[in-house]
C-alpha positions as CSV (number, residue, x, y, z in Angstrom):
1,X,47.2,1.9,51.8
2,X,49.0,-1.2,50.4
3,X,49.3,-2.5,53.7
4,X,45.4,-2.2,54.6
5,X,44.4,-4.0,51.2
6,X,46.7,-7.0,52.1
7,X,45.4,-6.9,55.6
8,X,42.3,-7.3,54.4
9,X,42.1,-9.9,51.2
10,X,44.3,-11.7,53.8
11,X,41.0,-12.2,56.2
12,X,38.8,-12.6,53.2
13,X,40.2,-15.9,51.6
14,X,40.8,-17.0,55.8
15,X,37.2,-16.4,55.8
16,X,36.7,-18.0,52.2
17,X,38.9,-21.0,53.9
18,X,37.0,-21.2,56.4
19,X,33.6,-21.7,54.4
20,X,35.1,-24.0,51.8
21,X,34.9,-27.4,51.9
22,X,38.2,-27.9,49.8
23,X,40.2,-25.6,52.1
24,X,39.2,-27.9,54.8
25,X,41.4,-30.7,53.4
26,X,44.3,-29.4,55.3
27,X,47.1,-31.5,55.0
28,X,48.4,-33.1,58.3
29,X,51.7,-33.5,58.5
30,X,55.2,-31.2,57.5
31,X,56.5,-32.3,54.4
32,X,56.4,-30.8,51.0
33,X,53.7,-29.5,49.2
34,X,53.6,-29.4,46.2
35,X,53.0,-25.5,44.1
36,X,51.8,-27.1,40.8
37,X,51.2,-24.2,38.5
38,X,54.3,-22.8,39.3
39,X,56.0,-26.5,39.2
40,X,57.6,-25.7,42.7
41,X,57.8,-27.6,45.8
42,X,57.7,-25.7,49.7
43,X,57.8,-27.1,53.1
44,X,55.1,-26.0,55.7
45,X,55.0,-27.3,59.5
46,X,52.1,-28.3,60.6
47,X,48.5,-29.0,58.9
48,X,48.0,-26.4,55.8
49,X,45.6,-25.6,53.1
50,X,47.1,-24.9,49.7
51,X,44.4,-22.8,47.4
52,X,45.0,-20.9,44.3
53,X,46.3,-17.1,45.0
54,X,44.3,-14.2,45.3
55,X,45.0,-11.8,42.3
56,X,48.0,-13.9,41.1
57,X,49.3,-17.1,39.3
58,X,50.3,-19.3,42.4
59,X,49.3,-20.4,45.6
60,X,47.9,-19.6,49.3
61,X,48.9,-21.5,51.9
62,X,47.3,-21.3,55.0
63,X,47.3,-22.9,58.6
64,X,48.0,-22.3,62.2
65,X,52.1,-22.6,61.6
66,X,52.0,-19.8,59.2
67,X,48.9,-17.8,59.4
68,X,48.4,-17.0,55.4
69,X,50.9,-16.8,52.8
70,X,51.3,-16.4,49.1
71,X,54.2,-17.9,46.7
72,X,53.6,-16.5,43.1
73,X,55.1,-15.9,39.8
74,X,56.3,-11.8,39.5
75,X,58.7,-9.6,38.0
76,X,61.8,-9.6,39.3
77,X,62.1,-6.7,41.9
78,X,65.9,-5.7,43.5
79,X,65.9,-5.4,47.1
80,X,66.7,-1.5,47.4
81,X,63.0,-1.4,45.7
82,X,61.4,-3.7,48.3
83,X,63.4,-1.2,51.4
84,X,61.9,1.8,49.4
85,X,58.4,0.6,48.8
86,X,58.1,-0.4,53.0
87,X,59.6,3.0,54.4
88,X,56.1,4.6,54.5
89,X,54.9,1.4,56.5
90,X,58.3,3.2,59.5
91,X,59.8,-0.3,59.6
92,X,61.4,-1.7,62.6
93,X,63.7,-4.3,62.8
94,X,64.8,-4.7,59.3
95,X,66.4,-7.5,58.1
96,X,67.7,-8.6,54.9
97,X,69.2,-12.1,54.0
98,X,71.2,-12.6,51.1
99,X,70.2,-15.8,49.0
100,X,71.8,-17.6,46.5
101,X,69.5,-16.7,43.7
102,X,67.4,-13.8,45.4
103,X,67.0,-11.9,49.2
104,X,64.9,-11.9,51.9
105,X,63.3,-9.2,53.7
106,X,61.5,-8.7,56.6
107,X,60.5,-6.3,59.0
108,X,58.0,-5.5,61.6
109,X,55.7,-2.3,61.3
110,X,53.3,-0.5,64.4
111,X,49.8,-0.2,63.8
112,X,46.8,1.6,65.7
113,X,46.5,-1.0,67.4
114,X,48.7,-3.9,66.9
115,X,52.2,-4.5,65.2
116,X,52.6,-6.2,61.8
117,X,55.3,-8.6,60.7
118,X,56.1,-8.5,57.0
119,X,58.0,-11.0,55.3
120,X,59.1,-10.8,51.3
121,X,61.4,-13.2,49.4
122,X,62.0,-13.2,46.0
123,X,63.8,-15.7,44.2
124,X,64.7,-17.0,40.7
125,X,64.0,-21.0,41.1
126,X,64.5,-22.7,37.8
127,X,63.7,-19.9,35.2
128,X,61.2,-18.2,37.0
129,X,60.7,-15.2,39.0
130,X,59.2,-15.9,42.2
131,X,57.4,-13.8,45.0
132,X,56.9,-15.1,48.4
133,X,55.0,-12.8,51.3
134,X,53.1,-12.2,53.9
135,X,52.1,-10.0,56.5
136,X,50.7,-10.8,59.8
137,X,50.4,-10.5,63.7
138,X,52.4,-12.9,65.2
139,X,56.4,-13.3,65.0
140,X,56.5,-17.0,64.8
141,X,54.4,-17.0,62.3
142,X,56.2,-14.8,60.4
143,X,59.7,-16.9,61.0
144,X,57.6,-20.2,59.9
145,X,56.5,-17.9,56.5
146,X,60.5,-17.0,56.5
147,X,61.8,-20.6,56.7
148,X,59.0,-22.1,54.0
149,X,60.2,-19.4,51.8
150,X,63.6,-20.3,51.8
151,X,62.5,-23.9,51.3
152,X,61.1,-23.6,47.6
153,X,62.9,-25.7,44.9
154,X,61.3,-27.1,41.8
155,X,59.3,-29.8,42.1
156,X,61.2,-33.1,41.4
């Protein structure tokens, strides 16, 4: 069920995107963007559009590189709870990554009719807790989510 609601406010804001002249203004190049309510910095290959996050205090990031991602402020959450909550999804290909101040977790899930690629990170950057997911249908997506994860820092 939690997977079909992401799925699916996932298409609406890439249909919002698509509709919205400020979601056009896609920024060209990699390099850092720049997660101002949360005061954090990320780097995203390729042209993106940054927008507010659906249902949370933080961002969306979307573009062809990453498909559509959010980085926002949560509770903190332990890894054995993350493993837990994504055994009903019968995850394949688990894989968690240590990191300095959080973990990584991703995993790839069967659908009906097309397998899913979920990625989580949480981390603790400067003070604040900080989630960063996404789930989608390609795997290179999914690794460009991964490494843009592991690239926030606060903003400098």
């Amino acid at each position: 069920m939690r997977a079909s609601r992401s799925r699916a406010l996932q298409l609406a804001w890439l249909i919002k995107c698509s509709l919205t002249p400020a979601c056009s203004d896609a920024t060209p190049d990699r390099g850092p963007r720049t997660i101002e309510v949360l005061g954090l910095a990320v780097d995203v290959p390729g042209p993106v559009s940054v927008g507010g996050a659906i249902g949370g205090d933080g961002a969306r990031i979307v573009g062809a590189s990453v498909g559509a991602f959010s980085i926002e402020r949560a509770q903190p959450r332990t890894l054995d709870e993350a493993k837990a909550d994504s055994a009903m999804l019968t995850p394949t290909n688990v894989q968690t990554t240590p990191l300095p101040d959080g973990w990584a977790l991703t995993f790839e899930s069967a659908g009906g009719t097309a397998t899913s690629y979920f990625v989580e990170v949480r981390r603790t950057i400067a003070g604040t807790s900080v989630r960063c997911r996404s789930i989608g249908s390609d795997r290179g997506q999914a690794e460009s989510v991964l490494a843009a994860c592991k690239s926030l820092r606060a903003k400098r």
